[in-house]
C-alpha distance (Angstrom), angle and dihedral (degrees) to the residues before:
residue distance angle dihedral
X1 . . .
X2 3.69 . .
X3 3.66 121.2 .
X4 3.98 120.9 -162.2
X5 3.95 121.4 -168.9
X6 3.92 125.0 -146.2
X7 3.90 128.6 -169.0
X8 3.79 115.0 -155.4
X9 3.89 126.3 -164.5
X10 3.49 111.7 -163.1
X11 3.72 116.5 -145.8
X12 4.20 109.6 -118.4
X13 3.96 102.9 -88.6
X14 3.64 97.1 20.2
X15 3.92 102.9 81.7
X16 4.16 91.1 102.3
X17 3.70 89.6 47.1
X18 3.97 81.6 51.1
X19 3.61 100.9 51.3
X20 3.53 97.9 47.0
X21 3.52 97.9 46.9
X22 4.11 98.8 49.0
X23 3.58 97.8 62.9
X24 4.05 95.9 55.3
X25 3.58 92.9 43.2
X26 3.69 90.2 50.7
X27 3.25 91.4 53.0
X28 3.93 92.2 52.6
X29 3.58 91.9 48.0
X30 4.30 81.9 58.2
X31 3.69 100.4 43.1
X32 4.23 96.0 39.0
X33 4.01 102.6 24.2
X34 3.72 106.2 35.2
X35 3.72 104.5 -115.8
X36 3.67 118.1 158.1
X37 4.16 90.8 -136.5
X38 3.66 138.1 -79.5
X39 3.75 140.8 -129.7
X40 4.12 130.0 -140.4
X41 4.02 118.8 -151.5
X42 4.02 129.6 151.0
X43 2.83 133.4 -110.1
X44 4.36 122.2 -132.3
X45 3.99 82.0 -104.3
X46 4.05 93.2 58.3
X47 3.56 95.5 -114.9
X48 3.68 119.2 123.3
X49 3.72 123.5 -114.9
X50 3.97 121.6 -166.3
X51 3.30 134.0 -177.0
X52 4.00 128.0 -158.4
X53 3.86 132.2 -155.3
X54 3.48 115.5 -145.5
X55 3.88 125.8 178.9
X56 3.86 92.4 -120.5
X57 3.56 128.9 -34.6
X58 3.76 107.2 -93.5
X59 3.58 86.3 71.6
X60 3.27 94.6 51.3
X61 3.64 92.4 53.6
X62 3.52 95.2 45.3
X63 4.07 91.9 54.6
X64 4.15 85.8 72.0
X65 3.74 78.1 78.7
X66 3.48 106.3 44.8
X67 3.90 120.4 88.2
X68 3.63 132.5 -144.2
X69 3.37 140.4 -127.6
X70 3.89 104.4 -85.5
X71 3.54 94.4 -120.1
X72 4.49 81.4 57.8
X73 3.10 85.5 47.2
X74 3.75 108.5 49.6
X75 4.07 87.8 47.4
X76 4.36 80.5 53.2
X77 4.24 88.7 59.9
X78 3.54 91.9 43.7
X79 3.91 92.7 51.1
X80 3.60 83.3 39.5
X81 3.65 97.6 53.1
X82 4.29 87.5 49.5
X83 3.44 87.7 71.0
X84 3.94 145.5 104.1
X85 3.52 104.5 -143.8
């Protein structure tokens, strides 16, 4: 198994826009790139941390390439767009 962590920042005003876009594109990410699943806490600083299971890390590296249905990946611009990079 290989596990990846993420840190989000969400820009102010954006944190519903956040939340309901992570869980769909999660699940895209599952159903199109092979992940095994992810989880979403906070951290005491009120960013988001997630980490992501993976079966090994080829196919994680490989998913880069691999597209999404467009309604996955509409949901991935809007979570994209909520934040501070």
């Amino acid at each position: 198994m290989f596990i990846v962590m993420f840190e989000f920042v969400v820009k102010d005003g954006c944190k519903d826009q956040f939340l309901a876009a992570w869980p769909k594109v999660t699940q895209g990410i599952y159903l199109f790139k092979g992940s095994l699943g992810s989880r979403l806490h906070r951290d005491k600083n009120g960013a988001f941390i997630a980490y992501a299971q993976w079966p090994n890390e080829e196919t994680y590296r490989k998913a880069s390439n691999i597209k999404m249905s467009e309604n996955y990946e509409k949901q991935r611009q809007l979570m994209h767009e909520s934040l501070n990079l």
